[in-house]
DOMARMI-100762 format. One record per residue: residue number from 1; x, y, z of N, C-alpha, C in turn. Coordinates in nm, 3 decimals, always signed. Atoms other than C-alpha are relative to their C-alpha. Layout:
<sites>
@seq = NUM, nxx = X, nyy = Y, nzz = Z, caxx = X, cayy = Y, cazz = Z, cxx = X, cyy = Y, czz = Z
...
</sites>
This chain:
<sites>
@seq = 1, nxx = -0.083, nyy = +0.105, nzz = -0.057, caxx = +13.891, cayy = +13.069, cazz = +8.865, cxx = -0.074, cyy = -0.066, czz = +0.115
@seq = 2, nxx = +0.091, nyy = +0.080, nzz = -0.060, caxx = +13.705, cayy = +12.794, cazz = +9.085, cxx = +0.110, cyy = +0.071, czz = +0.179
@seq = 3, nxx = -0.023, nyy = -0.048, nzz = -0.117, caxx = +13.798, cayy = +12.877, cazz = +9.451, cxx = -0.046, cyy = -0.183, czz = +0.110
@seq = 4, nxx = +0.012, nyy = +0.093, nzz = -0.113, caxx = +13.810, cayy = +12.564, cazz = +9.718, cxx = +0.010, cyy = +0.035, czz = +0.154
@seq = 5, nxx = +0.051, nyy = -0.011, nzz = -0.165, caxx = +13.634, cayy = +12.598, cazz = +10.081, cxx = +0.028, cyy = -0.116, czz = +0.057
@seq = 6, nxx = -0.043, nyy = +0.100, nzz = -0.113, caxx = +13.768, cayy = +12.366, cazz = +10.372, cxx = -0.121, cyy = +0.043, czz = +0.121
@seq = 7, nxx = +0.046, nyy = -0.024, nzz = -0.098, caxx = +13.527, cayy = +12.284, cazz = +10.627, cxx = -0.029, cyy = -0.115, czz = +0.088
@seq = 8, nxx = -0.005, nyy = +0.046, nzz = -0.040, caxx = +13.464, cayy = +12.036, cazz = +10.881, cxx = +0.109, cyy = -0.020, czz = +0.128
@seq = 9, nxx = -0.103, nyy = +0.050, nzz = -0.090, caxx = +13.743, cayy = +12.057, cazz = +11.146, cxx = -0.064, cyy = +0.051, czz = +0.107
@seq = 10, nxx = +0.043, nyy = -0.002, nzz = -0.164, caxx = +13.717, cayy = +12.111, cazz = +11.493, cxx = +0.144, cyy = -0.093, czz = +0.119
@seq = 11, nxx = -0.068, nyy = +0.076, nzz = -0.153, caxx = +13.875, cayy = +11.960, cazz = +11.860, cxx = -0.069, cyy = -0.081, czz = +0.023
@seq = 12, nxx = +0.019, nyy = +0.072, nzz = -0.050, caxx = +13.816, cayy = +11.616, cazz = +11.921, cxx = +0.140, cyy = -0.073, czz = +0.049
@seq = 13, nxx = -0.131, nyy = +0.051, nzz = -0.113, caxx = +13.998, cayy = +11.354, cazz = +12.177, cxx = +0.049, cyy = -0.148, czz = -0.085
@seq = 14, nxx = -0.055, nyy = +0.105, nzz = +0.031, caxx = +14.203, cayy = +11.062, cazz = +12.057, cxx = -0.106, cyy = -0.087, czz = -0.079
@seq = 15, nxx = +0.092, nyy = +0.135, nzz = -0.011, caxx = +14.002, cayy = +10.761, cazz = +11.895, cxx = -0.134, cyy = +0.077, czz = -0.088
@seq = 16, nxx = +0.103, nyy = -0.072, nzz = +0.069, caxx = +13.735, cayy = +11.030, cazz = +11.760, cxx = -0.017, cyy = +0.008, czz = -0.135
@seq = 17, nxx = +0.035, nyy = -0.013, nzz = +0.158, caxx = +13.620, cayy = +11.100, cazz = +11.398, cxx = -0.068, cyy = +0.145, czz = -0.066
@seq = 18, nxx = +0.076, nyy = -0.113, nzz = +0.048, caxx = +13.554, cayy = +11.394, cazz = +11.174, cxx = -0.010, cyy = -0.023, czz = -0.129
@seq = 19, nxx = -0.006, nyy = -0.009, nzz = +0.117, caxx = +13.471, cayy = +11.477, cazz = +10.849, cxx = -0.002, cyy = +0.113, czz = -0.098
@seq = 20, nxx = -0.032, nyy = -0.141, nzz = +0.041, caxx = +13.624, cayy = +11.730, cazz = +10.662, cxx = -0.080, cyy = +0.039, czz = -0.176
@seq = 21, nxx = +0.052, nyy = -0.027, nzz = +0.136, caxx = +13.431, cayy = +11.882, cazz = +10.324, cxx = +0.066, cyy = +0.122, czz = -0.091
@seq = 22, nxx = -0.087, nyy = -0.072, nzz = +0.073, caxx = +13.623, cayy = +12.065, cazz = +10.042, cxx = -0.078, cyy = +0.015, czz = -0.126
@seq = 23, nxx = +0.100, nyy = -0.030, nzz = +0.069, caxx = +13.346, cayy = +12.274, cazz = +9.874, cxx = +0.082, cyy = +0.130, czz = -0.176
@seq = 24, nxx = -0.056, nyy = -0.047, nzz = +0.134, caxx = +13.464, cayy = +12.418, cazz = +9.493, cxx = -0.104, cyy = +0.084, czz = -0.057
@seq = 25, nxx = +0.134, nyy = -0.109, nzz = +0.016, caxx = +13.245, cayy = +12.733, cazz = +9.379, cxx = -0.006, cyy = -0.044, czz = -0.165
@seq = 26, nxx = +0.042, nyy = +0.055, nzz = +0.131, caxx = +13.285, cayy = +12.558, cazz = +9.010, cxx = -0.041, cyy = -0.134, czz = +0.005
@seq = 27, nxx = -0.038, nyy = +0.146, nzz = +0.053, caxx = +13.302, cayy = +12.203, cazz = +8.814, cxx = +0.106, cyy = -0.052, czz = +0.068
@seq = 28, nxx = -0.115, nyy = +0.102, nzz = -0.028, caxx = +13.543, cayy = +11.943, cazz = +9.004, cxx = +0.021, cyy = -0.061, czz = -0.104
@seq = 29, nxx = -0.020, nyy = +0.078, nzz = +0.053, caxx = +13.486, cayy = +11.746, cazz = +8.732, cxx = +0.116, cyy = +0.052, czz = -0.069
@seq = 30, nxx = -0.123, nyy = -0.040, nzz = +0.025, caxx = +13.791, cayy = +11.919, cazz = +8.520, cxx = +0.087, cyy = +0.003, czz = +0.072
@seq = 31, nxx = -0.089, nyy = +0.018, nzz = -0.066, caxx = +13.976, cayy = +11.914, cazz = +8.774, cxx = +0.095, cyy = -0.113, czz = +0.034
@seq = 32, nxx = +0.010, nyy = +0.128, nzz = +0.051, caxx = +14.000, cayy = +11.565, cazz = +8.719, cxx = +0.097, cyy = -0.052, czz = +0.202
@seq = 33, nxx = -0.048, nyy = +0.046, nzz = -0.160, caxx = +14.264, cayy = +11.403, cazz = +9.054, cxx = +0.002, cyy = +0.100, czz = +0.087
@seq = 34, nxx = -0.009, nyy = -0.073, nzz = -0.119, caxx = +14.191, cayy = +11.577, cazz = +9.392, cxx = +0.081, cyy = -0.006, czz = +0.123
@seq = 35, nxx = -0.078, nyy = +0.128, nzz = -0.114, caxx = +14.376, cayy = +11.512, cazz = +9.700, cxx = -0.035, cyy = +0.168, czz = +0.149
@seq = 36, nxx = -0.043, nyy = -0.113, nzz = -0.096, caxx = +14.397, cayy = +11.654, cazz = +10.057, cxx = +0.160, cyy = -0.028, czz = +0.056
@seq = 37, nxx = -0.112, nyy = -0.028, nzz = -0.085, caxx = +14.668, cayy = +11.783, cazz = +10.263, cxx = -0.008, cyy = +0.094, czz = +0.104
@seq = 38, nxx = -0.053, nyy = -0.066, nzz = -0.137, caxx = +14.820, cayy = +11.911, cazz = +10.585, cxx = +0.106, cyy = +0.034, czz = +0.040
@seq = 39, nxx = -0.141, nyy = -0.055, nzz = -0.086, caxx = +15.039, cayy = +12.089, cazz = +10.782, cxx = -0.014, cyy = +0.018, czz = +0.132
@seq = 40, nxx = +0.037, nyy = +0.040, nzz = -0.131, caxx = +15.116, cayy = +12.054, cazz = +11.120, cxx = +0.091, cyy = +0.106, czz = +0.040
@seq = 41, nxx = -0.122, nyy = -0.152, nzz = -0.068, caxx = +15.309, cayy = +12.341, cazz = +11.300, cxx = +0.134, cyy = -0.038, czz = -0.025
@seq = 42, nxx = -0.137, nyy = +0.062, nzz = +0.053, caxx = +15.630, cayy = +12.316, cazz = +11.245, cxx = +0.068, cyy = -0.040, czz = -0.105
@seq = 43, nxx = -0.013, nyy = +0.097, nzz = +0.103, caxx = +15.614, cayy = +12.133, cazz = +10.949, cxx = -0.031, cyy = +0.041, czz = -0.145
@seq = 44, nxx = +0.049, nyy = -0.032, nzz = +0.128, caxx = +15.584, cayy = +12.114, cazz = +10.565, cxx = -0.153, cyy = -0.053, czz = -0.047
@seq = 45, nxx = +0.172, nyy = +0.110, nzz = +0.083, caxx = +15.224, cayy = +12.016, cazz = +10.397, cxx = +0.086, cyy = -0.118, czz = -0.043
@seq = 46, nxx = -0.005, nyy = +0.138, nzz = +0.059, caxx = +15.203, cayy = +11.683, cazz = +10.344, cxx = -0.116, cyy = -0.063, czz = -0.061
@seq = 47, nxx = +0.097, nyy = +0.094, nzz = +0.042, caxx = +15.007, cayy = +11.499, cazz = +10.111, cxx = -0.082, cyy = -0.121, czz = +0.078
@seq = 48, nxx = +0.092, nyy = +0.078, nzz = -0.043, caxx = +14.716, cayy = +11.315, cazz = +10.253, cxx = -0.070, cyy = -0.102, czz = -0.049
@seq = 49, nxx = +0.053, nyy = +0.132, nzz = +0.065, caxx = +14.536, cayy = +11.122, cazz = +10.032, cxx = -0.099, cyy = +0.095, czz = -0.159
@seq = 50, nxx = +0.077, nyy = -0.019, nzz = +0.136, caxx = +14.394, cayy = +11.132, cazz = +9.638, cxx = -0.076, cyy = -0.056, czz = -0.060
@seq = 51, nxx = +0.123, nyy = +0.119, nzz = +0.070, caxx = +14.104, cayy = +11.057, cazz = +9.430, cxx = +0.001, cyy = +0.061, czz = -0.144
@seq = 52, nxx = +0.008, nyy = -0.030, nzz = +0.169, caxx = +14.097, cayy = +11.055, cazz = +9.059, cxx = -0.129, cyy = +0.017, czz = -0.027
@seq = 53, nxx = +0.159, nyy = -0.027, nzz = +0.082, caxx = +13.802, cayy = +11.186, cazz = +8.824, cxx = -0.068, cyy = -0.125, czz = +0.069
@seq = 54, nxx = +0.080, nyy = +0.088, nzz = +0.030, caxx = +13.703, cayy = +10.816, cazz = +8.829, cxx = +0.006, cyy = -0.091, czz = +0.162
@seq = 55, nxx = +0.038, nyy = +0.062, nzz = -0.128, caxx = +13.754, cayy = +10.716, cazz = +9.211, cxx = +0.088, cyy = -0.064, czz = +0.015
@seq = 56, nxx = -0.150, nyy = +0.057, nzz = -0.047, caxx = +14.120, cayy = +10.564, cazz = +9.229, cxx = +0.006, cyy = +0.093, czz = +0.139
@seq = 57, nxx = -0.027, nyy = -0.076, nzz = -0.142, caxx = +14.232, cayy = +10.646, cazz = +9.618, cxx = +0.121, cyy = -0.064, czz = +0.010
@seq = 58, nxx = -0.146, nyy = +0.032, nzz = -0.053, caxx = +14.594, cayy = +10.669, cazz = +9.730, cxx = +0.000, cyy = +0.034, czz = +0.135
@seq = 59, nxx = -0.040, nyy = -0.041, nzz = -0.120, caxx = +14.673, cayy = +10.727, cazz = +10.091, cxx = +0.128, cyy = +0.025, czz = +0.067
@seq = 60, nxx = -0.105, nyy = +0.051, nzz = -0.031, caxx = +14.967, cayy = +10.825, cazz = +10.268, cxx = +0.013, cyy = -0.113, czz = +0.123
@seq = 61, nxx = -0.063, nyy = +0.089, nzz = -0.127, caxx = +15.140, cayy = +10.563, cazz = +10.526, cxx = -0.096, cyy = +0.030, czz = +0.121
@seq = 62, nxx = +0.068, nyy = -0.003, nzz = -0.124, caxx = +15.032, cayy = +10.692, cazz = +10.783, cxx = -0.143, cyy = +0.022, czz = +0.056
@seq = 63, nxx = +0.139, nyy = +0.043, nzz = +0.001, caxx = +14.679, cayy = +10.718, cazz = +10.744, cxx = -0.110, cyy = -0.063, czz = -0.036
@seq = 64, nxx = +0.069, nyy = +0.125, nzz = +0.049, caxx = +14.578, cayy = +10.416, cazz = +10.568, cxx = -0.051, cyy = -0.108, czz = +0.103
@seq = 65, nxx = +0.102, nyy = +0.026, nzz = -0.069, caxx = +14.307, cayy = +10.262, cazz = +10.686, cxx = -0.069, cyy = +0.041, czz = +0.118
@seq = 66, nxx = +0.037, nyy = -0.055, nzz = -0.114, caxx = +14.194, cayy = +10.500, cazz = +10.933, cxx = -0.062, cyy = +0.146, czz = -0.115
@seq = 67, nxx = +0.076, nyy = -0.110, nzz = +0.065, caxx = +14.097, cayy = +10.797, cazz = +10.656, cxx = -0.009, cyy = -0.041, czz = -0.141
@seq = 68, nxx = +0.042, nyy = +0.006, nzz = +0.106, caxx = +13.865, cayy = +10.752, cazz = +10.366, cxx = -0.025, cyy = +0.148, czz = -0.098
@seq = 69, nxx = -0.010, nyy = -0.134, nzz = +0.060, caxx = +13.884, cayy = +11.046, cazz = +10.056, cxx = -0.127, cyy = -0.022, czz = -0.079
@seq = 70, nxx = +0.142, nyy = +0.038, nzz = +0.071, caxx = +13.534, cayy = +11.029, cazz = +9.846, cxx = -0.013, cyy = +0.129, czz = -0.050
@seq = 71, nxx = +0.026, nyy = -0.150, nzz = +0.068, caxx = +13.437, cayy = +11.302, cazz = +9.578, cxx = -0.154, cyy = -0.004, czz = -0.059
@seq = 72, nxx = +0.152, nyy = -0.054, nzz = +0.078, caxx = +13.078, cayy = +11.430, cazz = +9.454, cxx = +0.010, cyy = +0.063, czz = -0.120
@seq = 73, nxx = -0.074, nyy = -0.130, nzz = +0.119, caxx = +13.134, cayy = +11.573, cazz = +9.129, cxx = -0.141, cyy = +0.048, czz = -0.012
@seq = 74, nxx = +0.120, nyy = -0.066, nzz = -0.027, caxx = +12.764, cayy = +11.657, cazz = +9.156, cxx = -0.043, cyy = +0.151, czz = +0.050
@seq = 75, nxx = +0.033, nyy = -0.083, nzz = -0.134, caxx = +12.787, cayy = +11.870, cazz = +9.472, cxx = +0.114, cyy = +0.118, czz = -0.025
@seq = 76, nxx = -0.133, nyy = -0.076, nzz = +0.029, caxx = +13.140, cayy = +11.976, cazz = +9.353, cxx = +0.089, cyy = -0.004, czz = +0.120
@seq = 77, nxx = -0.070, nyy = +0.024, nzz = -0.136, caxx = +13.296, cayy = +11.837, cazz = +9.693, cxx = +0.064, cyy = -0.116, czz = +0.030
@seq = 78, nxx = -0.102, nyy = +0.136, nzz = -0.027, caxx = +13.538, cayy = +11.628, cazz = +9.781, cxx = +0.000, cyy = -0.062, czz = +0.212
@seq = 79, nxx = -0.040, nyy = +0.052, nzz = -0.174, caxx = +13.551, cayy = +11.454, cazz = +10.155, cxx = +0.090, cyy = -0.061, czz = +0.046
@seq = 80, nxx = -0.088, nyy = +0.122, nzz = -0.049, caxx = +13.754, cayy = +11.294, cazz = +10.402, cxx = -0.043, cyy = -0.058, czz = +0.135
@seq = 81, nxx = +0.013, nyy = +0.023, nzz = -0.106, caxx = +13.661, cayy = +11.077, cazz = +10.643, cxx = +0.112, cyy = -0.050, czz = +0.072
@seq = 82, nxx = -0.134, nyy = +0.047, nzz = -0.088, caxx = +13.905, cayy = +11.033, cazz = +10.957, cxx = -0.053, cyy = -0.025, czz = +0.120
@seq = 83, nxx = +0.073, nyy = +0.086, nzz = -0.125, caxx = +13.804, cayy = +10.773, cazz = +11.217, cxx = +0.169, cyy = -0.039, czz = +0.082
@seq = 84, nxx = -0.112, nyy = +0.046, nzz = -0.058, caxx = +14.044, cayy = +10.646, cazz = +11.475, cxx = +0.128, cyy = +0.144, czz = +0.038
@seq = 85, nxx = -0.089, nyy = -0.077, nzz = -0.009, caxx = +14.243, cayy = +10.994, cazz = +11.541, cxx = +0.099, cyy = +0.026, czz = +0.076
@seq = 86, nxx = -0.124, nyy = +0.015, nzz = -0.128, caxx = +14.553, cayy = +11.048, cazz = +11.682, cxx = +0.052, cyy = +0.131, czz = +0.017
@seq = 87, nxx = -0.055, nyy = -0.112, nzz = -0.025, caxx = +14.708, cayy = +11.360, cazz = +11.840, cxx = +0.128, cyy = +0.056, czz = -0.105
@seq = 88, nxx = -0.113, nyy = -0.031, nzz = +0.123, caxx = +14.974, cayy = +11.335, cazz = +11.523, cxx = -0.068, cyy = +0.020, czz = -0.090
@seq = 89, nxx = +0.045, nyy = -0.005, nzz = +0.161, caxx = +14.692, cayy = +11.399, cazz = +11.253, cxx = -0.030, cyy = +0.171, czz = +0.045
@seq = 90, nxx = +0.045, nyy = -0.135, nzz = +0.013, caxx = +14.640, cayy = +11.768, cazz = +11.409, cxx = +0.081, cyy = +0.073, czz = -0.102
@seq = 91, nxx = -0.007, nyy = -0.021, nzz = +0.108, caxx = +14.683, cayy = +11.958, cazz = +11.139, cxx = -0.102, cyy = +0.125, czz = -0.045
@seq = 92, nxx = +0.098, nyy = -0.028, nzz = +0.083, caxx = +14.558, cayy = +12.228, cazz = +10.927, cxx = -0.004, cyy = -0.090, czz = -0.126
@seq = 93, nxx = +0.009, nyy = +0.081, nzz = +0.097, caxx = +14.389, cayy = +12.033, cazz = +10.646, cxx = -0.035, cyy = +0.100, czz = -0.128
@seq = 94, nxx = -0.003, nyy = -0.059, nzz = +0.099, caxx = +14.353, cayy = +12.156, cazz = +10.310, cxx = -0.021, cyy = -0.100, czz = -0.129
@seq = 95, nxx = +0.036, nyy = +0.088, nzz = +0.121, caxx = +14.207, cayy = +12.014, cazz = +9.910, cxx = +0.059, cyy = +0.106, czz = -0.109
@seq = 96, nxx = -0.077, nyy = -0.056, nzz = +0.128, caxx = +14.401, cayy = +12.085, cazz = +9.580, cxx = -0.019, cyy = -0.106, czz = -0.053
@seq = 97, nxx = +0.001, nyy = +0.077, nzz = +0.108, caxx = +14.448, cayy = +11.951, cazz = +9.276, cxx = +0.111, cyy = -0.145, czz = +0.027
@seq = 98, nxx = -0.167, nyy = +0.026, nzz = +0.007, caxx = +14.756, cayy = +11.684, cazz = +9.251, cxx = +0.019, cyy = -0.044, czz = -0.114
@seq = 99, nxx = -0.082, nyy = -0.073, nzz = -0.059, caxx = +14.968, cayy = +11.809, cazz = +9.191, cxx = -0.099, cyy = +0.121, czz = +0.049
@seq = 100, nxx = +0.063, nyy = -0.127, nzz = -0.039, caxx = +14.880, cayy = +12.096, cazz = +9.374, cxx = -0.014, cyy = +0.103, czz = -0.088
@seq = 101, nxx = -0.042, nyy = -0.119, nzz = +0.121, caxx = +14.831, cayy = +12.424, cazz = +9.159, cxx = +0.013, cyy = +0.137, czz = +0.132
@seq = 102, nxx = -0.027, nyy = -0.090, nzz = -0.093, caxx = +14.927, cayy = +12.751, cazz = +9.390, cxx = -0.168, cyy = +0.044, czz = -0.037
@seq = 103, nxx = +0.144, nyy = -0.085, nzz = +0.017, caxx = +14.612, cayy = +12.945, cazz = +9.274, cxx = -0.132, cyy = -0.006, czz = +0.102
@seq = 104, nxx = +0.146, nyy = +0.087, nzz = -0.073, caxx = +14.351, cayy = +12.665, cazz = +9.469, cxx = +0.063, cyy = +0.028, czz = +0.116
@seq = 105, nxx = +0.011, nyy = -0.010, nzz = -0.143, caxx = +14.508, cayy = +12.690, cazz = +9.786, cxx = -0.098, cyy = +0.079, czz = +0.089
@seq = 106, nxx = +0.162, nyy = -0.090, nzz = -0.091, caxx = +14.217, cayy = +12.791, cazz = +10.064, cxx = +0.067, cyy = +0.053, czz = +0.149
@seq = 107, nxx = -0.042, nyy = -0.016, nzz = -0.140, caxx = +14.236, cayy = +12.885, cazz = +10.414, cxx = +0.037, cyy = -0.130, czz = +0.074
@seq = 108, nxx = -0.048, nyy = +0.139, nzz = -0.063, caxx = +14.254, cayy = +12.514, cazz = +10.500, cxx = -0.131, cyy = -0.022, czz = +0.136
@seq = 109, nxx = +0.085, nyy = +0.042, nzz = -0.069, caxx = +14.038, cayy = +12.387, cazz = +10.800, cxx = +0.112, cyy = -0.084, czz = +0.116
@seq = 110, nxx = -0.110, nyy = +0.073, nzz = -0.098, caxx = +14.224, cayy = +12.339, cazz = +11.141, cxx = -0.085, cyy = -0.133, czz = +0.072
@seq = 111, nxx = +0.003, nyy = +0.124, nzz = -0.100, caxx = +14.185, cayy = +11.961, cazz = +11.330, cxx = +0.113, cyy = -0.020, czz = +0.106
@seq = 112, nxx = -0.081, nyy = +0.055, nzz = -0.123, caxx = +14.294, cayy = +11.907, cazz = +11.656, cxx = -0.024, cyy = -0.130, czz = +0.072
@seq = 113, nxx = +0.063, nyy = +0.115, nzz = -0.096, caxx = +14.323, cayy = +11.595, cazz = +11.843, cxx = +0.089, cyy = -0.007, czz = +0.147
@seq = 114, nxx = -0.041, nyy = -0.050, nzz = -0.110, caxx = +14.374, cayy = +11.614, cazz = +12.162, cxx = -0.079, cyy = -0.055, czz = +0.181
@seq = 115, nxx = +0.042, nyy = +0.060, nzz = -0.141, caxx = +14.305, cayy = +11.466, cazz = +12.547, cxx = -0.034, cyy = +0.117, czz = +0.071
</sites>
């Protein structure tokens, strides 16, 4: 069963940028739409944003145009870039299928933003 690694997070301040990588120990390509997500204390995961086999991108609301999702089916990794951050995107982040499948869930990759 393919296994998905979260990595890229960290503590940066408002306005900052990271980029999170969501490494798959198989083929992405079967996997065909990817997406990330988060959870924020308190809170339920929320869908973040998706990319199909062929490079369709959805975003939610609230982070359109401020985070780009991009996949390697090469590398077997999916990315996200998140420019412009705001103290509401902290979050652990996390990559699944979507729909999600329980199995892929990872440890996730915590982002903080923060002054």
């Amino acid at each position: 069963q393919v296994q998905l690694v979260e990595s890229g997070g960290g503590y940066v301040q408002p306005g900052g940028s990271l980029r999170l990588s969501c490494t798959a120990s198989g083929s992405i390509y079967n996997m065909n739409t990817l997406g990330w997500y988060r959870q924020a204390p308190g809170k339920e995961r929320e869908l973040v944003a998706t990319i199909s086999l062929y490079g369709a991108r959805n975003y939610a609301d609230s982070v359109k145009g401020r985070f780009t999702i991009s996949r390697d089916n090469a590398k077997n990794t999916v990315y996200l870039q998140m420019n412009s951050l705001e103290p509401e995107d902290t979050a652990v982040y996390y990559c699944n299928k979507f729909p999600p499948v329980t199995p892929y869930w990872g440890q996730g990759t915590q982002v903080t933003v923060s002054s």
